[in-house]
N, C-alpha and C positions, 0 to 999 in steps of 0.2 A: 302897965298897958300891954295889949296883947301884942302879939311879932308878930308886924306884916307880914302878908303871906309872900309876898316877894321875896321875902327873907329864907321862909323855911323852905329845905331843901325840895321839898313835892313840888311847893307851889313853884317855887324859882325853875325848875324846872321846864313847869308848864307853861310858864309864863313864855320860855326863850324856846320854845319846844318847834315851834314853823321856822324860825330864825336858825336854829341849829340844825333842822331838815332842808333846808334850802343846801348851806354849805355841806351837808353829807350829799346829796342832789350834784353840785358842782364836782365833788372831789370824785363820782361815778365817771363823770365826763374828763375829765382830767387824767384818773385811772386807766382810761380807754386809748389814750393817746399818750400815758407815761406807757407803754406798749408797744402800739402799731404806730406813732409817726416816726421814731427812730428806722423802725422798720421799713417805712414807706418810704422814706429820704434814701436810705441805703438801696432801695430794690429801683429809686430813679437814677441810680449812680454817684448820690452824694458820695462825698470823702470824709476822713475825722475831722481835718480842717474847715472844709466846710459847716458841716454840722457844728463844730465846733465856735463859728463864728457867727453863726445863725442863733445860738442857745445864748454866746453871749451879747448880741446887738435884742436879745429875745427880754434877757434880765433887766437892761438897763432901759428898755421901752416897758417893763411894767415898774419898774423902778420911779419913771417921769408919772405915769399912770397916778399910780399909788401919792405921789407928792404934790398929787392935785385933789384926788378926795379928799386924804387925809384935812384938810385945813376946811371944807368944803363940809364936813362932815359935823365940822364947829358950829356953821353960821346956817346949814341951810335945814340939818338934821340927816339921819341916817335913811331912813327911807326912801326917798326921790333918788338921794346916793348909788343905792343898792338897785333900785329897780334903772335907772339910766344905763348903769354899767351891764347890769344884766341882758336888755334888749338889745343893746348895741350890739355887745361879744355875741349873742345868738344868733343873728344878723349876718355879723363880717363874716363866722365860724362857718359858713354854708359855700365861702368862698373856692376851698379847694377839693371840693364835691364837683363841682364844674368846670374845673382848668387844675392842670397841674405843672403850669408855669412856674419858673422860678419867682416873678416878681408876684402872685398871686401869694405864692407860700410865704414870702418874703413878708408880705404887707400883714397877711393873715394873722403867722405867728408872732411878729412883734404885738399885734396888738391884744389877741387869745388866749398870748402864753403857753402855745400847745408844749405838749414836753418836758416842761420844765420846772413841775409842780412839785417841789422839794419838799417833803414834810408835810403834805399836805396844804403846801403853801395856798392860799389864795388869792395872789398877785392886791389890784386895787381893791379885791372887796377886804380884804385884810382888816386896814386900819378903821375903814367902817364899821364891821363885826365887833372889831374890839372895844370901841368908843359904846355901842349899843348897849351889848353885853356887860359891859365895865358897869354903866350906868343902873344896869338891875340889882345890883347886893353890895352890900359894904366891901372895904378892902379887903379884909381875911376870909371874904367868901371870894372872891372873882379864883384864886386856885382853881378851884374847885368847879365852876364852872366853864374855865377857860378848858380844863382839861377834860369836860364832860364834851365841849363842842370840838376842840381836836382831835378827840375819840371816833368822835360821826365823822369827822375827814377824814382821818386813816382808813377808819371803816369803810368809806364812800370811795376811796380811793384802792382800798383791797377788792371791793367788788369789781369798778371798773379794767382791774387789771385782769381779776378771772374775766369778762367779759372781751376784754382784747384780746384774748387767748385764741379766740374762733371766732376771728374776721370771717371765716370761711360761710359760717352762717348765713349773716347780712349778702356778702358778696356772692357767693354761686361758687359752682366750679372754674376758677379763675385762677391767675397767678402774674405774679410782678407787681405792682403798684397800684391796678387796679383791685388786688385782694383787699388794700387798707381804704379807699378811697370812702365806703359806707360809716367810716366811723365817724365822719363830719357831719352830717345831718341828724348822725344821733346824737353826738356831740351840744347843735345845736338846742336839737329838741328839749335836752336833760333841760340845759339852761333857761326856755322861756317854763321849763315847768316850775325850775329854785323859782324864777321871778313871781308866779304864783302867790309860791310861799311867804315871798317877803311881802306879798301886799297886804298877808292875811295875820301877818307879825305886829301883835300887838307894842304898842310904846312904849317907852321902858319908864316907868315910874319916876317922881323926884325922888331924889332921897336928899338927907341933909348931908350937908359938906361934911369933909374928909375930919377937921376938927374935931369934931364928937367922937371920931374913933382914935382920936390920939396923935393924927399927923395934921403937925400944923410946919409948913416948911416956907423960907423965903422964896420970892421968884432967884433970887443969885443961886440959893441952893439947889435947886433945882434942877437952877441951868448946870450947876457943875454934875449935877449927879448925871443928866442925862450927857453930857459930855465923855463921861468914865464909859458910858453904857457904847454911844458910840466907837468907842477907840475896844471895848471888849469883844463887840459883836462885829467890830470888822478883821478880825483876824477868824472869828468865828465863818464868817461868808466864803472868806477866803479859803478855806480850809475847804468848804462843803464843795465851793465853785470847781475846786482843783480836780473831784473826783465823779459828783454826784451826774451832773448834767449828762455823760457818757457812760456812765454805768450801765447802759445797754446791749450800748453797743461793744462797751468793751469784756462783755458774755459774750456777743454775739460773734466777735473776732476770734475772743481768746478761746472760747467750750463749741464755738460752730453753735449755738443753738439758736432757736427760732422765737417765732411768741406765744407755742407754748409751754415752753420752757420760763423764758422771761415772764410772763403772764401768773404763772405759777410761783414765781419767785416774786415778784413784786406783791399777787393778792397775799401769800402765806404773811410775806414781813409787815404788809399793812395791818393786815385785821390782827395780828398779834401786838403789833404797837397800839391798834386801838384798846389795848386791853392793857396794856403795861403803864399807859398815860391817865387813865384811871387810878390805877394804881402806884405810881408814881404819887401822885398829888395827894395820895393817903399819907405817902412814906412822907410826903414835906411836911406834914402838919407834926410829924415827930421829931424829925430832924430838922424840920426850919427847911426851907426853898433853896437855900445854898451850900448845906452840905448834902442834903438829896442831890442839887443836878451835878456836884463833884466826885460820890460815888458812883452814880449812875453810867454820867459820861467817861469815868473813869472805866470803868469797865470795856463801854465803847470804843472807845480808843485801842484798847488792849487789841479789838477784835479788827480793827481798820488796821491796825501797822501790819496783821499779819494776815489781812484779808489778798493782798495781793503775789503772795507767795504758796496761793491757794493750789495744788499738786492735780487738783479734777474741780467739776463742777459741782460736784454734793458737797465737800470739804469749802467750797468759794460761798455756796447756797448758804449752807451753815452760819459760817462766820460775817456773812452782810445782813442776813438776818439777827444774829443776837449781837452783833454790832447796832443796826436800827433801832431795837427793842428797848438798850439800855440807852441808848443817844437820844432818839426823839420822843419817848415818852415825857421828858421834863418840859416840853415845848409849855403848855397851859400855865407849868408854875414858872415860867420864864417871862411870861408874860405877863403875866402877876404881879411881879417884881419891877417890872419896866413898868406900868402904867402904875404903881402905887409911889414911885417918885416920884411925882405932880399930883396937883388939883384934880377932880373931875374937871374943870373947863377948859384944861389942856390933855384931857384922853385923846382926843385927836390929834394933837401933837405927839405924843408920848407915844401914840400907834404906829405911828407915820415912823417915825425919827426910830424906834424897834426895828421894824419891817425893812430900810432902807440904808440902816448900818451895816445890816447885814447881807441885803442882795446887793449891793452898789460895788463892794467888793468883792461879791462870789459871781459879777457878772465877767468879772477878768478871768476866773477861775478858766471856764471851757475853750477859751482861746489858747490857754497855755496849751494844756492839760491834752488837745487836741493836738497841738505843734509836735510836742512829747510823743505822745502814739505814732500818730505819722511817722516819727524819725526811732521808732522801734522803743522807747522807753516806758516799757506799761506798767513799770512798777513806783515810779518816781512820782507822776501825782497823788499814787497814796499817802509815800512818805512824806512828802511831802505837808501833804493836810493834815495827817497825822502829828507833827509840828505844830503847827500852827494853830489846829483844836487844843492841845497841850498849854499853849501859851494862852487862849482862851481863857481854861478853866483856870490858869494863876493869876489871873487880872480879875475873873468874876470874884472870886474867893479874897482876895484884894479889897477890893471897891465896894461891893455890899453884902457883906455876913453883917455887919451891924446895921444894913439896913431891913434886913427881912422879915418883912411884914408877920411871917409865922413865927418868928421869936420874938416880936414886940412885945413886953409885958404887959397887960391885963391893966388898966384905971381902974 
C-alpha cells in the first residue's frame, strides 16, 4: 500500500504548514515584547522585585490557562481551542496601548504572557499545538516535526526581537515608556492574523493507534512514566525560572545596555536556535532523543555556569548564545518523548502535564532570582540553575534512554 501523504515528509509538512505559521506569527509578537516590555516596566520605575513577581504571578496564570485547554483539547478538538484563545489574547493585548496603570499591566500580563516566552514557549496554545500536531504522523515522525514547528518559533521569536530593537519607528521621537507603548497593538494585530491561520488549518488525519508501531502500554504505566517526566522537568523549570525571566534586565543593569543591544542579542540567539532544533532532531535519529539532549544540554550548561562571570558584554553575548543553541534546540525532540509515553487519546494530557511540570516550578524561579539581584547577588541565580539543569539531565538519562522512541527496534 502506498504511504499516506501525511506520512511523507513534503506532504506532512504541508499539511501542518498554516498551523506552524500561525505559531511562528505569535513567537513575532512575543519576540517584540521579550524586548521592550522589560524595557517599558523599567522606564515606568518598576524594580527587579517587582518585575520579578509580575513574571512570576505571569507563569503561573498561563500555567491555570494551559490546564484548561489541555483536557479541553481532548473532548472539544483543537481548533475552537486555538481560535478562542487566539481572539481573546488579541483583545485583552490592546489593554496597555491605552492606560499604563499598574493594575492594567497587571491584568494584561497574566493573561498575555507578555515577557515571558521562554523558548519560544507558547503559554495555552502549547498543549493544543502539540495534541494537533502529534495526531498528523506516527510516533517516530512527531521529532521531527515537533522540531520543524519549534524552528518557526524561535525563528518568529528572533524576528520579533530584531523588531523590538526600533521601538523608535512605531513611536516617534519619544522617550520614557511612551517609546514602548506601540508595541501592543502590534502585538495584538500579529495574533488575530495567527488566528487567521488556524482557521485555514486543515484537520489532522486519523491515523491508527500507537499499537501498530509497537507501543502498546498499560494506563498504570503510563501513569508512572508521566510521573518520572514530571519530577524531571520540574527541576528543569526551576533551573530556567531561576535565570531566564530577567535575563534582560540583568544586561540591562549589568552592560547599561538598551533594546538595541538586547534586540540584537535575543534575534541572533533565536534565529540560530531556530536552526540548531532542526538539526538537533537529525542528531536524535543517530543517537536516540536521550543522548542527543545529554550532549547537547551538556554543553549548555558548560556555557550557563560561566555565563555569569562574563568580564564585557560581547564575552556574556557569546556565551547565552551558544548556551541557547545547545540547550533549546532539543525542545521538539523533548517533546517527542513526553507525548509517545501515552496513547494518542491522552496527547492532551501528556501536552498539558510536559508544559506544566515545567512552568509551575520555573514560576518560583523570578521571584527568587529577583529578591537575589535586589540584594546585589547577580551571579547566584545562574549557579544556581546551573544545578538544578544538572540534576535534570541525570533523572532524564535515568527514566527514559530505554524509552526512546528513536532507539525502539524495528517489528
Amino acid at each position: 500500500m502506498a504511504e499516506p501523504d501525511a506520512a511523507r515528509p513534503t506532504g506532512l509538512i504541508a499539511i501542518a504548514r498554516p498551523l506552524i505559521a500561525a505559531r511562528c506569527l505569535r513567537s513575532v509578537a512575543q519576540g517584540i515584547l521579550l524586548v521592550d516590555f522589560t524595557l517599558y516596566l523599567r522606564a515606568l520605575g518598576w524594580t527587579a522585585v517587582q518585575l520579578g513577581a509580575l513574571f512570576t504571578a505571569g507563569i503561573f496564570s498561563q500555567i491555570v490557562l494551559i490546564l484548561l485547554t489541555g483536557p479541553l483539547v481532548d473532548r472539544l478538538g483543537p481548533r475552537p481551542v486555538l481560535l478562542t484563545i487566539g481572539l481573546l489574547q488579541g483583545i485583552i493585548s490592546l489593554g496597555p496601548w491605552f492606560s499604563g496603570s499598574t493594575a492594567v499591566l497587571w491584568v494584561c500580563a497574566l493573561l498575555c504572557g507578555f515577557g515571558i516566552g521562554a523558548g519560544a514557549a507558547s503559554g495555552p496554545f502549547s498543549p493544543v499545538e502539540l495534541a494537533w500536531l502529534g495526531r498528523m504522523v506516527r510516533p517516530e515522525k512527531r521529532g521531527e516535526l515537533y522540531s520543524f514547528s519549534n524552528s518557526a518559533g524561535f525563528a518568529g521569536i528572533g524576528i520579533g526581537a530584531l523588531l523590538g530593537m526600533f521601538p523608535n519607528v512605531l513611536a516617534g521621537p519619544v522617550t520614557g515608556p511612551s517609546l514602548y507603548r506601540p508595541a501592543f497593538p502590534v502585538f495584538s494585530l500579529v495574533l488575530f492574523l495567527s488566528c487567521v491561520l488556524v482557521s485555514r488549518s486543515p484537520a489532522p488525519p486519523l491515523l491508527e493507534e500507537e499499537e501498530s508501531a509497537g507501543i502498546c502500554r498499560s494506563r498504570e504505566e503510563e501513569n508512572r512514566l508521566l510521573k518520572k517526566l514530571v519530577l524531571a522537568n520540574a527541576l528543569n523549570g526551576l533551573g530556567i525560572g531561576l535565570f531566564f525571566p530577567l535575563l534582560a534586565w540583568w544586561f540591562s543593569v549589568r552592560f547599561g545596555r538598551g533594546p538595541q543591544s538586547l534586540g540584537a542579542l535575543f534575534a541572533v540567539n533565536y534565529l540560530l536556535i531556530a536552526v540548531s532544533s532542526f538539526l538537533i532532531a537529525r542528531l536524535s535519529f543517530v543517537l536516540g532523543v536521550v543522548r542527543s539532549v545529554l550532549l547537547t544540554r551538556g554543553v549548555g550548561l558548560l556555557m550557563l555556569m560561566l555565563l555569569p562571570f562574563s568580564p564585557n558584554f560581547i564575552v556574556a553575548f557569546f556565551l547565552y548564545v551558544l548556551r541557547s543553541v545547545f540547550n533549546q534546540g532539543s525542545v521538539g525532540s523533548r517533546q517527542s518523548l513526553s507525548l509517545n509515553l501515552v496513547g494518542q487519546k491522552r496527547h492532551g494530557l501528556a501536552g498539558t502535564i510536559h508544559i506544566v511540570s515545567t512552568q509551575l516550578p520555573m514560576a518560583v524561579g523570578p521571584y527568587l532570582s529577583g529578591a537575589l539581584f535586589h540584594s546585589g547577588h547577580i551571579r547566584w541565580p545562574f549557579i544556581l540553575g546551573a544545578f538544578l539543569q544538572g540534576s535534570y539531565l541525570f533523572l532524564y538519562w535515568t527514566f527514559f534512554l530505554r524509552h526512546d522512541p528513536n532507539l525502539r527496534p524495528s517489528s
